[in-house]
Structure formats: C-alpha cells, structure tokens
N, C-alpha and C positions, 0 to 999 in steps of 0.2 A: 565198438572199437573207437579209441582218438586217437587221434593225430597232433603232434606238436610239430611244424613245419620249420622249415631249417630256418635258422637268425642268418644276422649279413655277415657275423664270421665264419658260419659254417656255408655259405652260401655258394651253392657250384652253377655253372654256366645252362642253366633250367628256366625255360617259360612257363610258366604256370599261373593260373587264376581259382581261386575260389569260391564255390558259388553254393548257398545256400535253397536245398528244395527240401520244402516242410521239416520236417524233424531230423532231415540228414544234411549233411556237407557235404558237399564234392572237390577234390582235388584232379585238375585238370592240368598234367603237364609232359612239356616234349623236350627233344633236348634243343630239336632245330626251330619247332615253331608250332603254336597251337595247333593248325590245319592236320598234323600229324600224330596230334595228342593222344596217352594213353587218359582214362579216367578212373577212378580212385574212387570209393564213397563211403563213408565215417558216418557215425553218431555225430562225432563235432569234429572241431579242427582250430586249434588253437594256436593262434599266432607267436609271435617274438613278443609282441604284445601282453599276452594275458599274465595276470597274474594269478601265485601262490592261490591265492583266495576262490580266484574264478574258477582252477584244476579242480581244485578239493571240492568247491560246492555243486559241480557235473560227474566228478568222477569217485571220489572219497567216500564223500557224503552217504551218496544212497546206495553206496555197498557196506557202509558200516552201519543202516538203519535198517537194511535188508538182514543184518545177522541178529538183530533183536526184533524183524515181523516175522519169525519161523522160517528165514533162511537159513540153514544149516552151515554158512560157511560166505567168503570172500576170495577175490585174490584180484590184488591191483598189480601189474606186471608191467614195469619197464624196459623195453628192449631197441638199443639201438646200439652204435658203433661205438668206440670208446673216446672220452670227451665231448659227449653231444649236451649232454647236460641233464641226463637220466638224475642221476642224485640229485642235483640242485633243484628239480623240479619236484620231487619230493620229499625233500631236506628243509632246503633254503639254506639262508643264508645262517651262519654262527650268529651273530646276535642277534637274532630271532625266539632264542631259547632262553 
C-alpha cells in the first residue's frame, strides 16, 4: 500500500512525522500531539514533493512488469476525497502528452 500525504492546500490541523524502518514507512499522526499518536505503516509514502516519475517507478512500474513475468493481471487504485489530486497523480499535467 502507498500513501500520498496531504499538500499545504489540503492541509488540516494534524501533527505528524514520518519515519522510515527498512522497506516500510510509517505515518505517525494525532490531531492534538504526537504523545497521543495513532501509527500508519505503508510500502512507501510519498510526499507533496515526489514526482510523476518517482510514483510510476515504485508503483506503476513493477505492476506492469509483473503482468509480462506470469502475472495474470494488475490493478493501480486511487482512492481518496474528491479534489485531493487522485487524477493528477496519475494523469499529470495536459502538456505532458
């Protein structure tokens, strides 16, 4: 599972840190203060930061390389609230194309 974590326009009143342990991420966040934190743990976790390039080459990539080593199939799934930026993270941008 990834995680795309809120940008500073979608940004709501949430302390959170994240922390890297071996091959996973962790999303560590509360609403009053970390001492009260729930924890989260992802494959990765991808900032406001990352780019187009960096999703596809963790997440795209080796689900479309898995359907030609004898995996029978795929499925990249976006789900979140509406205007989070679901599309645009698998679109981009119109002149890109």
């Amino acid at each position: 599972m990834y995680l795309r974590h809120l940008n500073n326009l979608e940004n709501q009143p949430i302390h959170y840190k994240i922390e890297q342990e071996g091959q996973k991420s962790s999303l560590i966040a509360s609403k009053d203060n970390l001492e009260k934190a729930s924890k989260y743990t992802f494959d990765k976790i991808f900032t406001e930061n990352s780019t187009q390039e960096e999703i596809f080459k963790h997440v795209c990539l080796p689900a479309i390389n898995g359907i030609f080593e004898n995996q029978k199939s795929a499925l990249i799934f976006a789900h979140g609230i509406t205007n989070s930026g679901k599309t645009h993270t698998v679109v981009g941008k119109v002149n890109h194309f």
